[in-house]
C-alpha positions, 0 to 999 in steps of 0.5 A: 629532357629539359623544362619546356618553356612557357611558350612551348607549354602554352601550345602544348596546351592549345593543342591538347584542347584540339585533340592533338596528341603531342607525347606521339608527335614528340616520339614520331618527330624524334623517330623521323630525326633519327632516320633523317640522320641515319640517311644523311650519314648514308648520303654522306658516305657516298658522297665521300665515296664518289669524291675520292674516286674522283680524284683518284681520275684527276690524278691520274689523268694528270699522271698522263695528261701527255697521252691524254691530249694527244689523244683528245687532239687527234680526235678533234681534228680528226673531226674537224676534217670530217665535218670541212669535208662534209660542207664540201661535198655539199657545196659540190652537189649545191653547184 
């Protein structure tokens, strides 16, 4: 470890004349960095994860992107018509 600076010695003082106990806090703030580290790496890991599994859909949607849009575009206007048949049926019964 390096030489603290003055500034950091200083407080250190301070906070030793209060009661405080700054080897422990060192040691847990160091604990605590550690474990940060470790779920960050862990949190990472999935990330990556998650983004690889995303491409691997993109590409083969666009492996596929012709069956892909017929598809969805049959869906579409499969609804399209349900819902211009719904306002008409509502217009005949308002009539």
């Amino acid at each position: 470890m390096t030489s603290p600076t003055p500034e950091k010695n200083s407080a250190a003082d301070a906070l030793r004349e209060w009661g405080f106990d700054v080897k422990t806090f060192e040691a847990r703030a160091r604990k605590s960095l550690d474990t940060a580290r470790g779920d960050l790496t862990e949190i990472n890991g999935a990330v990556r994860q998650t983004l690889t599994q995303a491409k691997e859909v993109l590409v083969n949607l666009q492996k596929q992107r012709k069956p892909v849009a017929a598809e969805l575009k049959q869906g579409f206007e499969e609804a399209w018509d349900a819902i211009e048949k719904a306002f008409a049926r509502a217009r005949e019964k308002v009539r």
